[in-house]
PDB file as gemmi writes it, atoms N, CA and C in Angstrom:
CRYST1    1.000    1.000    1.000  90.00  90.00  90.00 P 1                      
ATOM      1  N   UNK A   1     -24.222  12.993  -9.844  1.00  0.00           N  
ATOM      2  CA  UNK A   1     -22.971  12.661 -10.493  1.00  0.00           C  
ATOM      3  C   UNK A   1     -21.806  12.780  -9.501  1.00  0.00           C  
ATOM      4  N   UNK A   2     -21.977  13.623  -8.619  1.00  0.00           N  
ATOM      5  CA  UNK A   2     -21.095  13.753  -7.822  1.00  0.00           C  
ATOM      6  C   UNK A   2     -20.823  12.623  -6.522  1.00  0.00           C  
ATOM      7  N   UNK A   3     -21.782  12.197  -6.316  1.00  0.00           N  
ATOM      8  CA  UNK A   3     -21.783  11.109  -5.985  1.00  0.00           C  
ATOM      9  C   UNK A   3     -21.422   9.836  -6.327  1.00  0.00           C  
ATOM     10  N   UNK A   4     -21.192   9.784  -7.396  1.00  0.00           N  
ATOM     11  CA  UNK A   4     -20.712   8.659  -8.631  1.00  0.00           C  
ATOM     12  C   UNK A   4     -19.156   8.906  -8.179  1.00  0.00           C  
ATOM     13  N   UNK A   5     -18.595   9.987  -8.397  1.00  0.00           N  
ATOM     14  CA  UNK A   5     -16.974  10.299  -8.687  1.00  0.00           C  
ATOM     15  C   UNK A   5     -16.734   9.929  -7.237  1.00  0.00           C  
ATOM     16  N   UNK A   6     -17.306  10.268  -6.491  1.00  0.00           N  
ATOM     17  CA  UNK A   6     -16.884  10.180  -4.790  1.00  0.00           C  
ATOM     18  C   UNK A   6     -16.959   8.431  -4.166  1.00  0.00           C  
ATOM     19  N   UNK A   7     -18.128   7.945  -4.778  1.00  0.00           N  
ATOM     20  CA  UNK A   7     -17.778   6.159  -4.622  1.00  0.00           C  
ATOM     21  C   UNK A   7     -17.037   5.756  -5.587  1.00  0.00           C  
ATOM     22  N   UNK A   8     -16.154   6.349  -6.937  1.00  0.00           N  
ATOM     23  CA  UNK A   8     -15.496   5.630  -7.609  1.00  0.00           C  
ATOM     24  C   UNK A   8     -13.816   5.748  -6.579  1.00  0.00           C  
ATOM     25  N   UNK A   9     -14.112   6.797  -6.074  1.00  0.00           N  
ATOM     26  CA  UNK A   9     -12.599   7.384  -5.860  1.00  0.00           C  
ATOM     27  C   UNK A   9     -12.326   6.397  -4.176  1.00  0.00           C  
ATOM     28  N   UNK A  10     -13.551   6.101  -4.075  1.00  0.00           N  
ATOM     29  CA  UNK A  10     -12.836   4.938  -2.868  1.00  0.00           C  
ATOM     30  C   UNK A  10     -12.300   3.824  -3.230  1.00  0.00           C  
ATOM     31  N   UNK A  11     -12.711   2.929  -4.756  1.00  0.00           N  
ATOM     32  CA  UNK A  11     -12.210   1.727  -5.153  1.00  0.00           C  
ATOM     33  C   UNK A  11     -10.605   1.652  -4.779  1.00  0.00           C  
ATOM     34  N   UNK A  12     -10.252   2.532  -5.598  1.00  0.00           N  
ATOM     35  CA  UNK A  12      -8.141   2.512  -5.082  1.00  0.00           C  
ATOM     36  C   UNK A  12      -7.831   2.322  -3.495  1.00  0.00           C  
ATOM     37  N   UNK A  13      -8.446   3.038  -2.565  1.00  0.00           N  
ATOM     38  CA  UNK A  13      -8.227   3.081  -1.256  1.00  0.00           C  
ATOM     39  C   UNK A  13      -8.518   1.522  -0.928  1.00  0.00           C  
ATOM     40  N   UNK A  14      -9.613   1.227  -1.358  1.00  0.00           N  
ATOM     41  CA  UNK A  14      -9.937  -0.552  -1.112  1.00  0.00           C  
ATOM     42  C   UNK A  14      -9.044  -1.345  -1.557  1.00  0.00           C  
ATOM     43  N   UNK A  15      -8.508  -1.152  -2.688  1.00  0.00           N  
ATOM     44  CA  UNK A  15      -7.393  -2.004  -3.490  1.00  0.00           C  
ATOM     45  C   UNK A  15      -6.401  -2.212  -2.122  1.00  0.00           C  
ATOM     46  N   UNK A  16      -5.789  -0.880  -1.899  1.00  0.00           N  
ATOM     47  CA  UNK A  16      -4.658  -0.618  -1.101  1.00  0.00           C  
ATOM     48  C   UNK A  16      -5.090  -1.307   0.115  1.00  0.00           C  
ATOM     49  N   UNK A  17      -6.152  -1.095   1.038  1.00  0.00           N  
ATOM     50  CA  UNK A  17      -5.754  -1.354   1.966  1.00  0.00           C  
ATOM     51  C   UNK A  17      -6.120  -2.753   1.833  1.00  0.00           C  
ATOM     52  N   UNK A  18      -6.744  -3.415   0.550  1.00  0.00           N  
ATOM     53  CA  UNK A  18      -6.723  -4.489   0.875  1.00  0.00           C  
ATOM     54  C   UNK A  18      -5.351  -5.499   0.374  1.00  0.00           C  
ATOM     55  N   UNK A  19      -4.848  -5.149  -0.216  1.00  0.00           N  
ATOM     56  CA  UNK A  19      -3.797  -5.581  -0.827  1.00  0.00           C  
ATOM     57  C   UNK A  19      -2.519  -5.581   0.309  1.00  0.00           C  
ATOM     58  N   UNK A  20      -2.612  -4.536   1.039  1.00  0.00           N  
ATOM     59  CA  UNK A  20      -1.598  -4.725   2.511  1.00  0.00           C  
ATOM     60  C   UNK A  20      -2.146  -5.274   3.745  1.00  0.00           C  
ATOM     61  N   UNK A  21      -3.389  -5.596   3.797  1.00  0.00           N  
ATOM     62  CA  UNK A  21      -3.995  -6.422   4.477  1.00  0.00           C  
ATOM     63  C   UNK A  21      -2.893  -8.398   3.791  1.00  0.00           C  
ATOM     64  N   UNK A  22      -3.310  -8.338   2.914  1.00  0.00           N  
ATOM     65  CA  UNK A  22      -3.017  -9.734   2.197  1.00  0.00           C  
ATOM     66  C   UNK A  22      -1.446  -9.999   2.399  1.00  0.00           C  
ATOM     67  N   UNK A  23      -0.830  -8.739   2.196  1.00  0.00           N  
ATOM     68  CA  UNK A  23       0.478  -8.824   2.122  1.00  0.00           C  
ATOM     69  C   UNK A  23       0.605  -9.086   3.500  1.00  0.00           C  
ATOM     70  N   UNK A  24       0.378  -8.796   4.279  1.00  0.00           N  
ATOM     71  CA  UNK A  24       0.696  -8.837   5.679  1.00  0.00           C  
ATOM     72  C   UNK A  24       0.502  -9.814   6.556  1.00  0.00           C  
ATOM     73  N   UNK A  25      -0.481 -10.419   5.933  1.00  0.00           N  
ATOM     74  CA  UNK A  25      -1.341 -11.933   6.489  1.00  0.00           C  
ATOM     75  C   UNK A  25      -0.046 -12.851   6.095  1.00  0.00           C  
ATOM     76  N   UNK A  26       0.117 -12.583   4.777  1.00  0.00           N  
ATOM     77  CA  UNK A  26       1.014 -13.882   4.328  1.00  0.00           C  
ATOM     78  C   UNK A  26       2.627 -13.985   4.736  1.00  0.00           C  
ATOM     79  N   UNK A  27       3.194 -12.416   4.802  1.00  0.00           N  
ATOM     80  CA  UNK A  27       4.552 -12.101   5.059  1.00  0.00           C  
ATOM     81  C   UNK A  27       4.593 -12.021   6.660  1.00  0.00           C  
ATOM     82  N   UNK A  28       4.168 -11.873   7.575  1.00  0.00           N  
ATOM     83  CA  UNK A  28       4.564 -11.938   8.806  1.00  0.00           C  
ATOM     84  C   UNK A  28       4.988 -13.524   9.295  1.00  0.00           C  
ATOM     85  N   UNK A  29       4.085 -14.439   8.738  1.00  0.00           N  
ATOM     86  CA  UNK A  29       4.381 -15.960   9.372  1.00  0.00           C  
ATOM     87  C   UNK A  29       6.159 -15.856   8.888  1.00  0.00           C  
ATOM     88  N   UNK A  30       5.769 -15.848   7.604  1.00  0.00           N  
ATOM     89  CA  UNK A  30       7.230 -16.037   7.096  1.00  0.00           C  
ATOM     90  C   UNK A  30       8.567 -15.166   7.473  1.00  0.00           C  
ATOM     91  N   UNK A  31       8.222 -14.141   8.148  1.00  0.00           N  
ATOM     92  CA  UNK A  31       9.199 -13.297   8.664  1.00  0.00           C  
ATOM     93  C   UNK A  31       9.860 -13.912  10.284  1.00  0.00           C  
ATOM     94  N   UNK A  32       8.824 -14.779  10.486  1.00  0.00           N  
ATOM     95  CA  UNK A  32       9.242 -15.207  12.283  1.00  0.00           C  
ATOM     96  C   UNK A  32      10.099 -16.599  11.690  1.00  0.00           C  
ATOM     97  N   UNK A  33      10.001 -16.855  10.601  1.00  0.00           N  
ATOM     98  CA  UNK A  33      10.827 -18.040   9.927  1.00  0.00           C  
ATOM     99  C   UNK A  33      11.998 -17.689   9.209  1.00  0.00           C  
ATOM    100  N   UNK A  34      12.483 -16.362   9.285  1.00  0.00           N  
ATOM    101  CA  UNK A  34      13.645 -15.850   8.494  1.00  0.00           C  
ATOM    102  C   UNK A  34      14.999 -16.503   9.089  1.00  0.00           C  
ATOM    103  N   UNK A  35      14.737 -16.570  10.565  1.00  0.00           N  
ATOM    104  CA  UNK A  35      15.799 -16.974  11.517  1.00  0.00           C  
ATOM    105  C   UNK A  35      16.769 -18.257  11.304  1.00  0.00           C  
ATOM    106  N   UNK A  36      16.238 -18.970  10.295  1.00  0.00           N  
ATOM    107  CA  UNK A  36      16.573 -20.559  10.580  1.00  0.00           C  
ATOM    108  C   UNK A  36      17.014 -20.269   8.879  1.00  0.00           C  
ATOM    109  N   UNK A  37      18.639 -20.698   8.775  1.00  0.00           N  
ATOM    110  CA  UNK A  37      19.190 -19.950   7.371  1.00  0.00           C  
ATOM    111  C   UNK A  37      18.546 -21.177   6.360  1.00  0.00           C  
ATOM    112  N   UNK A  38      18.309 -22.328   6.727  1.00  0.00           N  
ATOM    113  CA  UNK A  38      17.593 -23.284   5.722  1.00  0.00           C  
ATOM    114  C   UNK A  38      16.483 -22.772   5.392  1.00  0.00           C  
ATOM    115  N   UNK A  39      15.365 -22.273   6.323  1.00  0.00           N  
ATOM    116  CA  UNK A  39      14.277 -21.530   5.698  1.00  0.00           C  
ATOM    117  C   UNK A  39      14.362 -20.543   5.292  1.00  0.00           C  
ATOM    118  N   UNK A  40      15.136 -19.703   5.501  1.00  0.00           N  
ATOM    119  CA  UNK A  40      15.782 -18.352   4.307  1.00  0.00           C  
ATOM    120  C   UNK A  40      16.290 -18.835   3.017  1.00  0.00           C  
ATOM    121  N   UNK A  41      16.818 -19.867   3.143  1.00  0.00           N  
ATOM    122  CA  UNK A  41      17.563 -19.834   1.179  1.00  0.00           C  
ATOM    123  C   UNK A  41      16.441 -20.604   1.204  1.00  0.00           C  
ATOM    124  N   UNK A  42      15.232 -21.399   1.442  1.00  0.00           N  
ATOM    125  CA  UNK A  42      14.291 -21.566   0.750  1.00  0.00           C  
ATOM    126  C   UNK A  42      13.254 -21.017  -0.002  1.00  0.00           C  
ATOM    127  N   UNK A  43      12.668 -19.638   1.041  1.00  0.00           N  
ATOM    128  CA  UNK A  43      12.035 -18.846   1.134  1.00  0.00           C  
ATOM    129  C   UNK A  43      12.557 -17.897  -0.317  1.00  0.00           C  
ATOM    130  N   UNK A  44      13.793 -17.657  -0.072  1.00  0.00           N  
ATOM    131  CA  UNK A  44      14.445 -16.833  -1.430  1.00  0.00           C  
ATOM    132  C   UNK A  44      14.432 -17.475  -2.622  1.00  0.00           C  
ATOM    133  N   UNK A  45      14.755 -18.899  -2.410  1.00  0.00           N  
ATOM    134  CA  UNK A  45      14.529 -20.053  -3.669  1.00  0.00           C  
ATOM    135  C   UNK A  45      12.923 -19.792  -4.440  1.00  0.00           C  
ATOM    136  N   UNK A  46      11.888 -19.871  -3.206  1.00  0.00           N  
ATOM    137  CA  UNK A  46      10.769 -20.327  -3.590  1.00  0.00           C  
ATOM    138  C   UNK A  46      10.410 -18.935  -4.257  1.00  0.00           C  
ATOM    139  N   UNK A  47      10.562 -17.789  -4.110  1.00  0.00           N  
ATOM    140  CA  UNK A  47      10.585 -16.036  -3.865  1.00  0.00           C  
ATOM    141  C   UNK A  47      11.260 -15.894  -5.834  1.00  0.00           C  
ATOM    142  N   UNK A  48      11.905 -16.404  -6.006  1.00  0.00           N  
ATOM    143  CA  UNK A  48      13.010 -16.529  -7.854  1.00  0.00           C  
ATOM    144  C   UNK A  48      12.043 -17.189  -8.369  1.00  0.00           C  
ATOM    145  N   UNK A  49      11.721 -18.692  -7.923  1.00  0.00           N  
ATOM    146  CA  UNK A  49      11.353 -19.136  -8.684  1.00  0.00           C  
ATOM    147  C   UNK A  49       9.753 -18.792  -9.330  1.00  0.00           C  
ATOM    148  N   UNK A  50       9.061 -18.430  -8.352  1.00  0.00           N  
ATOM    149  CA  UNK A  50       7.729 -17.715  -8.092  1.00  0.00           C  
ATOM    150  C   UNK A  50       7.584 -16.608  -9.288  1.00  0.00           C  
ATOM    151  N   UNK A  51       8.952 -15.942  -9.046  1.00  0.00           N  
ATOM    152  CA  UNK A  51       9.158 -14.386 -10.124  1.00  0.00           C  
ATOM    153  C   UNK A  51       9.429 -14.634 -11.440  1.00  0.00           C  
ATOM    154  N   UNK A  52       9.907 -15.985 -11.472  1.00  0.00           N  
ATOM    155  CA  UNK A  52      10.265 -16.243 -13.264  1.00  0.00           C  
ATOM    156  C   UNK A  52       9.351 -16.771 -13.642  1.00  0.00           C  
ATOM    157  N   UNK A  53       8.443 -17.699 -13.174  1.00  0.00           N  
ATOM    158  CA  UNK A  53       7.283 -18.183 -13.479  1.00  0.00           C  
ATOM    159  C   UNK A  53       6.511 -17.361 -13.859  1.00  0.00           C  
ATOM    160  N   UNK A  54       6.355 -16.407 -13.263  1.00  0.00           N  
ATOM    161  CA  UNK A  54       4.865 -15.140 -13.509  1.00  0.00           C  
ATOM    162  C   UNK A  54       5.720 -14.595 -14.616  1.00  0.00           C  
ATOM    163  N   UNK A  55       6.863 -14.484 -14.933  1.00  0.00           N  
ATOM    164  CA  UNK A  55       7.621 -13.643 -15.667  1.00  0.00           C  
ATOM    165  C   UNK A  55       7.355 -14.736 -17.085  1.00  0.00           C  
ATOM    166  N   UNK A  56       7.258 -15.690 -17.047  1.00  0.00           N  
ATOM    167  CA  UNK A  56       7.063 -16.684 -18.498  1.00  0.00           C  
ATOM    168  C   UNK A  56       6.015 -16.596 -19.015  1.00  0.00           C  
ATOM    169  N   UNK A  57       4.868 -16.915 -17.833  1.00  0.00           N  
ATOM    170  CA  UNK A  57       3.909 -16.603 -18.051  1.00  0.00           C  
ATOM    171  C   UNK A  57       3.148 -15.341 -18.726  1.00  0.00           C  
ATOM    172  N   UNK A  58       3.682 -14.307 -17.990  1.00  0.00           N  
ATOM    173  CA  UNK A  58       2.922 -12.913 -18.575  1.00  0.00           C  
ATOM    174  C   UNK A  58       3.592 -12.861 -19.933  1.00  0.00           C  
ATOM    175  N   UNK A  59       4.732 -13.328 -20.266  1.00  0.00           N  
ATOM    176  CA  UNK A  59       5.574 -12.935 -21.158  1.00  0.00           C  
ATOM    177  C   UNK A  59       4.334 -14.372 -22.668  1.00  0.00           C  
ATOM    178  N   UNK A  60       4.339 -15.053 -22.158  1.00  0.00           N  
ATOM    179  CA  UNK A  60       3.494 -16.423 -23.033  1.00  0.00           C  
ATOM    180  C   UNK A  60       2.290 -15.719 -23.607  1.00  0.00           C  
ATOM    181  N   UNK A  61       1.610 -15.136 -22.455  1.00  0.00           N  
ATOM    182  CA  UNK A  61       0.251 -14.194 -22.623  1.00  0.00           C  
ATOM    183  C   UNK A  61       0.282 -12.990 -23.673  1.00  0.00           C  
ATOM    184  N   UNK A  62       1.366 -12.690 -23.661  1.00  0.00           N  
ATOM    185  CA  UNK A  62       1.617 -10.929 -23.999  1.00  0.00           C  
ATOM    186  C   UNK A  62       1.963 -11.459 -25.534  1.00  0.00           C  
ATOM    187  N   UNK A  63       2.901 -12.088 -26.161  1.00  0.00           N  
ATOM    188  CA  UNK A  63       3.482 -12.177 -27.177  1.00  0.00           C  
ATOM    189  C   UNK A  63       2.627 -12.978 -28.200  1.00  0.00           C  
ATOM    190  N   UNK A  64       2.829 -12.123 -29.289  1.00  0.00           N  
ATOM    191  CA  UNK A  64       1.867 -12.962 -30.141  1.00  0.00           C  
ATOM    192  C   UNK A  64       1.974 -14.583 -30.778  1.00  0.00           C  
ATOM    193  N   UNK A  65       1.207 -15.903 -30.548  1.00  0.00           N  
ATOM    194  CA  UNK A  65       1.293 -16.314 -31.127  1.00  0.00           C  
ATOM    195  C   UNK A  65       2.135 -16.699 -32.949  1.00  0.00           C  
ATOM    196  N   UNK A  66       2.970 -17.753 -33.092  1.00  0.00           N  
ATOM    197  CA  UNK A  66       3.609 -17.433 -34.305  1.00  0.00           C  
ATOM    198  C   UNK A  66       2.452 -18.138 -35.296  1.00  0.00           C  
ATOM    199  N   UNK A  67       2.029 -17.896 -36.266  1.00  0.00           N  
ATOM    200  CA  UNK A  67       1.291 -17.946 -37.688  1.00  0.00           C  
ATOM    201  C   UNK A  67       2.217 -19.439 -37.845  1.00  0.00           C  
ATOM    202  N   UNK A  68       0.960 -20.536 -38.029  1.00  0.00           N  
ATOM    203  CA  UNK A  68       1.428 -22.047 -38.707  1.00  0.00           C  
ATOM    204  C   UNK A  68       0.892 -22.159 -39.771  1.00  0.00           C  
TER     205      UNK A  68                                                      
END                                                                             
């Protein structure tokens, strides 16, 4: 059993480092592109619009259906 708790307790560590692995892959290109102010207010454009979308979405998912 103890063995059980000790491979569960690595899953989170995997999450993490894989999740800043991903983050990092994707945010560095875009960081050597911050320089050029057209690709910054895009980047921030694309960055809003990205956040309200997931934000409609989760919000579409979450709320109950209305009764027809």
């Amino acid at each position: 059993m103890k063995d059980f708790f000790l491979n569960v307790t690595r899953y989170p560590r995997y999450l993490v480092a894989f999740s800043l692995g991903v983050f990092n892959s994707v945010l560095e290109p875009l960081a050597k592109r911050r320089s050029n102010p057209v690709t910054a207010v895009a980047l921030v454009g694309a960055l809003v619009s990205g956040m309200i979308s997931l934000s409609l979405v989760l919000r579409a998912m979450v709320t109950p259906a209305p009764l027809a």
